[in-house]
C-alpha positions, -999 to +999 in steps of 0.1 A: -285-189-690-261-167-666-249-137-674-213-136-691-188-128-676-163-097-685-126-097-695-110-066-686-090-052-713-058-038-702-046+000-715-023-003-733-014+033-733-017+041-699-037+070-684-051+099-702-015+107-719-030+148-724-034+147-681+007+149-678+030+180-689+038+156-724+056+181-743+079+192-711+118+190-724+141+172-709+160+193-681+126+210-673+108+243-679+125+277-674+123+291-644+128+332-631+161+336-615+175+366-606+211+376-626+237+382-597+268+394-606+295+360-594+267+335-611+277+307-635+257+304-661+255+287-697+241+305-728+221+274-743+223+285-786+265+292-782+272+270-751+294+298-741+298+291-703+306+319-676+306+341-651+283+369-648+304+400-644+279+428-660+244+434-660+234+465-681+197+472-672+192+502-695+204+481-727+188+446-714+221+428-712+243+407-693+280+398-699+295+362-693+334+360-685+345+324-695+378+305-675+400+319-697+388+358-695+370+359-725+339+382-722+306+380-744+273+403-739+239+384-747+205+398-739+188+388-706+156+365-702+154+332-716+178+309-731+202+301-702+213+273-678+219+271-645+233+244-627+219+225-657+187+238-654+169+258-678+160+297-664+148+334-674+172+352-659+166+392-651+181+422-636+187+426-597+160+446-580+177+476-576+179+483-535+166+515-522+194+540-504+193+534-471+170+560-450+190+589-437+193+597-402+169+619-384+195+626-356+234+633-354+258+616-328+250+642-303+213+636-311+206+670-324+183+671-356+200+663-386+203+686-415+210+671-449+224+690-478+236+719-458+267+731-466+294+734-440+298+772-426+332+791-432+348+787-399+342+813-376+366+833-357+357+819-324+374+785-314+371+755-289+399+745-273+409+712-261+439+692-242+453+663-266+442+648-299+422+621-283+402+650-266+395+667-303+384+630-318+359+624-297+346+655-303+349+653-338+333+621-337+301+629-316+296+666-326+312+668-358+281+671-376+275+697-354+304+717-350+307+721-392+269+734-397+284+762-371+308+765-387+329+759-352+367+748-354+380+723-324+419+727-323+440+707-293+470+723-272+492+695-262+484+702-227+469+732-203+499+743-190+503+772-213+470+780-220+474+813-210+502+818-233+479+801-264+447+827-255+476+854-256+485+841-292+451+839-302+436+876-288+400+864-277+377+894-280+342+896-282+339+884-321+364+855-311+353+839-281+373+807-269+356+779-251+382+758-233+375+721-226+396+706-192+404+674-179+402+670-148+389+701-136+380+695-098+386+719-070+422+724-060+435+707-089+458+727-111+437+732-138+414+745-116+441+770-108+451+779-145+411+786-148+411+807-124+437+831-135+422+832-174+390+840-160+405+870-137+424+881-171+419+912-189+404+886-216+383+868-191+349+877-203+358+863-240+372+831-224+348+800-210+373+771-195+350+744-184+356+707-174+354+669-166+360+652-129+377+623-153+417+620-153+415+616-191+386+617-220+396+580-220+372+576-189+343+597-202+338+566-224+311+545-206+330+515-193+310+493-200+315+495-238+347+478-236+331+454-207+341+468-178+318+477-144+339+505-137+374+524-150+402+510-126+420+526-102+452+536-113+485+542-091+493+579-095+530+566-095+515+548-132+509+568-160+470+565-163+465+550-200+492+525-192+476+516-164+443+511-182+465+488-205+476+470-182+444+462-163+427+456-201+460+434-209+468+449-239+501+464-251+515+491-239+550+498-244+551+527-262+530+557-273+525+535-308+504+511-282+484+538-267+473+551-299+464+517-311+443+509-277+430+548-280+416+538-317+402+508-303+380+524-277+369+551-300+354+526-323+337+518-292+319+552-298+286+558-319+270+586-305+263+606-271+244+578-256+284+559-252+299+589-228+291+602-198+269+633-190+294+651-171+313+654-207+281+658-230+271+687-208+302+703-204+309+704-244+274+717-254+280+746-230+312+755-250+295+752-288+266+778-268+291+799-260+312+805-289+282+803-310+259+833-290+268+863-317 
């Protein structure tokens, strides 16, 4: 007598029905999400469909601005769709302020939460405005915890006639910065006589090699290997233009490309050390009590 054989009996109902996520809706399970401000999101008990333009941490909330500029609040967590998809949403991780910087533009050690000096009689003096930007921009930081006031001449010509006008003495020092102070130059000239003056001893006029501050900028921060030569019978920043190829009709054109090549500018490390030097002797001197 053989051994029967056996009919497999087919299941009707499948697998183990309890192995499977049975009781899982329809568009899912929640998920976190994070509730950015500009994110379109449905509140699932009003269907009241939005933007998120608020999130209030303190009180737990978010507010919803609908197409028509309608605004409701409803509490954060779950109960919301996104993209048709069922999330918890909570509050942005709040960023931490970025870290302070250790150094100023002239790399000295910052000082935070000091307050600015009163100005002090003493002043530095300087050719043009772009002259007294660039200072301001690199030793600002500086020159306020000194309590140190930069003011620009509109040329050297007179500066004789400005220290007369001002009455340097030995509680208001002046520290002059030059362009272009080489021998035999004129300003090498006018320096001369200020320092044989009567008010000599209160007066320091130092100085740059360069034709203008514009070429104690590092040339290659606007991509050049060196600052062109410029025909003297060319008035140097238009020449610079010119070579650069960028306007330069008028003085509204030189500002612009002046404002250009100071954004150029972040700190000491963009100028060269015959200016850095040359303007830390001048905030020594009119600082020394």
């Amino acid at each position: 007598m053989g051994t029967p054989s056996v009919v497999p009996v087919s299941d009707r109902y499948g697998s183990d029905v309890l192995s499977t996520d049975w009781r899982a809706p329809k568009r899912g399970r929640a998920v976190d999400a994070v509730a950015d401000l500009g994110t379109v999101v449905e509140e699932v008990t009003t269907d009241w469909c939005g933007e998120i333009v608020a999130v209030d941490r303190d009180l737990h909330t978010l507010t919803l601005e609908d197409r028509r500029g309608r605004r409701r609040t409803f509490p954060l967590g779950p109960g919301f769709l996104l993209e048709g998809r069922p999330v918890i949403l909570s509050a942005p991780v709040r960023h931490a302020a970025p870290a302070k910087p250790t150094r100023t533009a002239s790399g000295s050690v910052a000082v935070h939460g000091a307050r600015a000096k009163v100005a002090r009689a003493s002043r530095i003096f300087v050719e043009g405005r772009h002259d007294a930007e660039l200072v301001e921009k690199v030793w600002g930081d500086d020159l306020r915890l000194e309590g140190v006031v930069v003011e620009y001449l509109g040329g050297i010509d007179d500066l004789a006639g400005h220290l007369r006008d001002f009455g340097p003495g030995p509680q208001r020092r002046v520290g002059v910065l030059v362009d272009h102070l080489v021998t035999g130059s004129k300003e090498s000239r006018i320096a001369q006589e200020v320092a044989r003056s009567p008010v000599g001893r209160h007066v320091l006029v130092v100085g740059h090699p360069f034709v203008d501050v514009w070429q104690a900028i590092k040339p290659d921060r606007i991509g050049l290997a060196a600052w062109p030569d410029v025909p003297r019978s060319v008035e140097w920043k238009v020449g610079i233009c010119r070579h650069l190829g960028w306007p330069h009709a008028d003085q509204a054109d030189i500002a612009r490309a002046w404002q250009h090549l100071l954004s150029r500018v972040g700190s000491y490390d963009d100028l060269e050390p015959a200016l850095l030097g040359r303007v830390e002797e001048l905030i020594d001197f009119v600082t020394t009590e």
